[in-house]
C-alpha positions, -999 to 999 in steps of 0.1 A, spaced: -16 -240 104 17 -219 89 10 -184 80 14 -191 45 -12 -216 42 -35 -195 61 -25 -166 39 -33 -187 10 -71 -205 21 -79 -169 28 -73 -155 -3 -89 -187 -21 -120 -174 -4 -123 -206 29 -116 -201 63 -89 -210 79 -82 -212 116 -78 -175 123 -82 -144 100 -44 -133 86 -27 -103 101 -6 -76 88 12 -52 95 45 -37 75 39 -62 46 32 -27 25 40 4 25 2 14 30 -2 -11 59 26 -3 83 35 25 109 52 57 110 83 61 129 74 80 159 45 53 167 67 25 161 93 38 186 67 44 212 49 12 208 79 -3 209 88 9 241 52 3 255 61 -32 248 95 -36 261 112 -48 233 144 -32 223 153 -4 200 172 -14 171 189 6 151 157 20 125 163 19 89 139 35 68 119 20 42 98 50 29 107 85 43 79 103 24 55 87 49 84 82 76 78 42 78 107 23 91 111 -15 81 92 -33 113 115 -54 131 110 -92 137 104 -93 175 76 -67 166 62 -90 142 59 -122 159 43 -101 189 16 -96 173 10 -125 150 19 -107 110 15 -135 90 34 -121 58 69 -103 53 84 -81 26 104 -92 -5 102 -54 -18 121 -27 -32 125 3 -9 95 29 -21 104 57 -50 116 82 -31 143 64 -12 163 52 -37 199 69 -30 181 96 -14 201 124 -3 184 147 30 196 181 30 182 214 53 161 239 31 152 271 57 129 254 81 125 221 66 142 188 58 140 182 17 154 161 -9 149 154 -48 133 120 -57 142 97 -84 112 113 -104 132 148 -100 105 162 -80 113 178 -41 96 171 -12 96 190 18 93 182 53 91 206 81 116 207 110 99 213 134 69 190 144 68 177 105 53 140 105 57 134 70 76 146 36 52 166 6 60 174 -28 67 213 -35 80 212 -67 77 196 -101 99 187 -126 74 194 -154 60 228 -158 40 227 -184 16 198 -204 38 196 -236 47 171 -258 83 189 -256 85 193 -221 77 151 -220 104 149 -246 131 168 -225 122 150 -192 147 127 -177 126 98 -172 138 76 -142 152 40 -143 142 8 -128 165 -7 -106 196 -24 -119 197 -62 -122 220 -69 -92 193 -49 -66 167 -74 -82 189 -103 -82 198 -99 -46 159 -94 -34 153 -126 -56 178 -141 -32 162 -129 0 127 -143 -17 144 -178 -21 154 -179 14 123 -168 29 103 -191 11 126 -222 16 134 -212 49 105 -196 72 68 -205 66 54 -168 61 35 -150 30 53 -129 14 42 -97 -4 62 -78 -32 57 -47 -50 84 -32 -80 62 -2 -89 88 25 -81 64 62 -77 27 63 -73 3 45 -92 -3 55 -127 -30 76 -116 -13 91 -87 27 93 -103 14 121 -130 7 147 -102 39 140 -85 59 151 -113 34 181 -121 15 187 -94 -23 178 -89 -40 208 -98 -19 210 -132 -25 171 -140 -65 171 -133 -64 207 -154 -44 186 -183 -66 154 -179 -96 175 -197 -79 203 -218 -46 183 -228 -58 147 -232 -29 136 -255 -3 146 -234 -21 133 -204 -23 97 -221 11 98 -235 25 112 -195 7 80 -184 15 54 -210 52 62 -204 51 59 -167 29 25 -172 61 13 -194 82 22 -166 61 0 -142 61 -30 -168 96 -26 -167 104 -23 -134 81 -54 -125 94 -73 -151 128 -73 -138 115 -77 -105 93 -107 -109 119 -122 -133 137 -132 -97 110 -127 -72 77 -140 -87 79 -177 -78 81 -168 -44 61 -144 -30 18 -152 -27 7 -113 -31 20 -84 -53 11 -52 -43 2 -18 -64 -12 14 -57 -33 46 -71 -53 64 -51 -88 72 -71 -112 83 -48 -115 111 -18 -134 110 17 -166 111 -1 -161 94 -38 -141 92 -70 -117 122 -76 -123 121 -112 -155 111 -129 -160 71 -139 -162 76 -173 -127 91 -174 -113 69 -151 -123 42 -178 -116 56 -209 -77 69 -197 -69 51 -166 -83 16 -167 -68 7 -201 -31 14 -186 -42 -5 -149 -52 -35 -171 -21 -38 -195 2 -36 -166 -18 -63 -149 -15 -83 -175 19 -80 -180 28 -89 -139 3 -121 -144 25 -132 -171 55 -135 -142 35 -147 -111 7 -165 -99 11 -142 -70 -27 -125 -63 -30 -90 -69 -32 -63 -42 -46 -26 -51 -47 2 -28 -68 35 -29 -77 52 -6 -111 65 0 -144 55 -11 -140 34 -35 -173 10 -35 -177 25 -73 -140 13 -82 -145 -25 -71 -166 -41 -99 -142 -23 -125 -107 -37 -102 -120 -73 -103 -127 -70 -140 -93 -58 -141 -78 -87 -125 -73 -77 -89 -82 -100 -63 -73 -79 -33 -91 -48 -21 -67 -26 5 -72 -7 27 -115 -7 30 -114 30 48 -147 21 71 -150 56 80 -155 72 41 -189 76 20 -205 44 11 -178 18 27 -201 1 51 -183 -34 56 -212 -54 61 -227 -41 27 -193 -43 11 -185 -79 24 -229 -89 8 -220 -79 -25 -182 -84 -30 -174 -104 -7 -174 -135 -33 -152 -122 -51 -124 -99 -43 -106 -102 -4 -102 -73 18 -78 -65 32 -76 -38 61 -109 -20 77 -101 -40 107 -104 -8 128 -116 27 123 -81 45 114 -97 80 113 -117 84 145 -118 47 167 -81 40 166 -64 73 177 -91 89 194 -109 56 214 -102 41 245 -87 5 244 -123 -7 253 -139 8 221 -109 -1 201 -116 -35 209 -156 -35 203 -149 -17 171 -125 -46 159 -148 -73 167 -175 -54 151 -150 -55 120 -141 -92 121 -179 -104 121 -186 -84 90 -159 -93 70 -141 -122 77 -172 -152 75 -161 -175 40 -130 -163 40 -114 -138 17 -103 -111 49 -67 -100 59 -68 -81 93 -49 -47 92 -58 -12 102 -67 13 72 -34 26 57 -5 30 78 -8 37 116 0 77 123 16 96 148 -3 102 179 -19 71 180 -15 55 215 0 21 219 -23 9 243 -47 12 211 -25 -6 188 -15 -35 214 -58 -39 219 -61 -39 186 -35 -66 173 -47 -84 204 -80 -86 196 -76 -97 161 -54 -129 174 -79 -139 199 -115 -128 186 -99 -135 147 -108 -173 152 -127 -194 129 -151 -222 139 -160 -205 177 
């Protein structure tokens, strides 16, 4: 069976021969530099020269050898994430920094820093005027678009991989708000300045239509998944309360998901991270037919539960390992056992793509990675 038709009976909810695998199809299902270097050389495959595809979380586009090592079943037809569009590095005292295309500055420290934060906001204060003076940023020109509609063509004509596409160019609409004000001064202006909350996030969701619109205009025939992302819920629940989330959130999710079905019949990927059993019935209502990443180790997100009453409905994708404790902490042996334990709760009728929860991190030792990858092509089989 070709990737892409495993990809695709997956998602439709059968089984095919073996449970999909990812890894670098998103920018929430990859690995950070470091990692990728050393597992890398673990493997003995060569270095090539790394280019980056998010610096914020220090991911590198994952090379082909790496890929067909380990048996990923999709590749990327996706703009580069926010924050590395023409982004210019520059030394700030002790850390690394640059401006992204939202005009906020992230910071990353010299020495021993693993990934880039935001420090400073364009938007000071939750005002209609300071919303009216703010240099909103633009979706990528036509020709970027054009030329990633050309790399779709050939990848689809050409190879027989899935192939996963994203044009949302910051954080979800949830998530962008306190990247461009900071989270303490969005959640305060959520409940004391609801109108120019809705209006910050109505803007950034026409931003998004945009953006995908252009995108999909060239790319949407091609690829089978489209991926978004807004983070709505911590370690232990939602970060806001429900009702809020459906009153001023929800709304703006479901307009922009109806806008991107208009341009593919590509299924829907969202991505929180968290515990977000509470969030599922209100995604699939939405329109999303992917859950990512299924973080095993937070409040509530027992797989086998998850897989009883969801399962029918919306595919996982990720929660094929224990990101927070099992993968960077176990021994191969346990890494293993913890993978299998994975696979038997939530790949049976279908509906499961294997990847760990969010992307790998630094300090996680290859031996842990190459047992896990290896475990999901062997153990990952249908019909045993």
């Amino acid at each position: 069976m070709t990737p892409r038709a495993r990809v695709v009976q997956a998602l439709n909810h059968q089984e095919p021969d073996r449970i999909p695998i990812d890894l670098g199809a998103t920018i929430v299902s990859s690995i950070v530099k470091k990692t990728y270097i050393e597992l890398k050389q673990h493997l003995g495959l060569p270095l090539e020269e790394i280019k980056m595809l998010d610096y914020v979380q220090q991911l590198p586009y994952v090379d082909e050898a790496l890929l067909q090592r380990f048996g990923v079943d999709f590749r990327m037809v996706q703009l580069p994430a926010a924050t590395t569009a023409s982004v210019n590095i520059f030394e700030e005292g002790d850390y690394y920094a640059f401006i992204d295309r939202w005009g906020s500055k992230l910071h990353m420290p010299k020495s021993g820093g693993l990934y880039f934060d935001w420090v400073d906001f364009p938007i000071k204060e939750p005002t209609m005027a300071a919303l009216d003076n703010y240099q909103w940023p633009r979706p990528d020109p036509v020709e970027v678009n054009a030329r990633l509609g050309e790399q779709a063509q050939y990848l689809y004509e050409n190879t027989d991989y899935a192939l996963v596409g994203s044009a949302v160019i910051g954080g979800g609409i949830f998530e962008q708000p306190a990247r461009v004000m900071g989270l303490q001064n969005f959640f305060m202006a959520l409940l004391a300045e609801p109108q120019f909350a809705d209006r910050l996030m109505e803007q950034i969701t026409d931003i998004y239509i945009e953006s995908c619109n252009n995108y999909l205009d060239h790319v949407g025939k091609y690829i089978q998944v489209f991926t978004f992302w807004d983070d709505l819920a911590g370690q232990n629940g939602w970060l806001i309360k429900p009702d809020l989330y459906r009153k001023m959130i929800k709304p703006k999710q479901k307009r922009l998901v109806e806008a991107i079905k208009q341009k593919t019949n590509a299924r829907l990927f969202y991505h929180s991270c968290g515990a977000t059993r509470g969030l599922i019935p209100d995604l699939i209502e939405i329109g999303f037919d992917i859950l990512n990443p299924v973080q095993v180790s937070a409040k509530g997100m027992d797989t086998q539960e998850l897989k009883a009453e969801f399962g029918r409905d919306i595919t996982f994708w990720g929660g094929g390992v224990d990101t927070q404790h099992v993968l960077p902490f176990g021994k191969p042996q346990e890494v293993v056992d913890e993978v299998k334990r994975r696979i038997d709760d939530l790949a049976p009728g279908g509906g499961f793509v294997f990847a760990a929860v969010h992307n790998i991190q630094a300090l996680v030792p290859p031996e842990n990675i190459v047992a896990m990858f290896d475990t999901a092509l062997a153990y990952g089989k249908y019909h045993r």
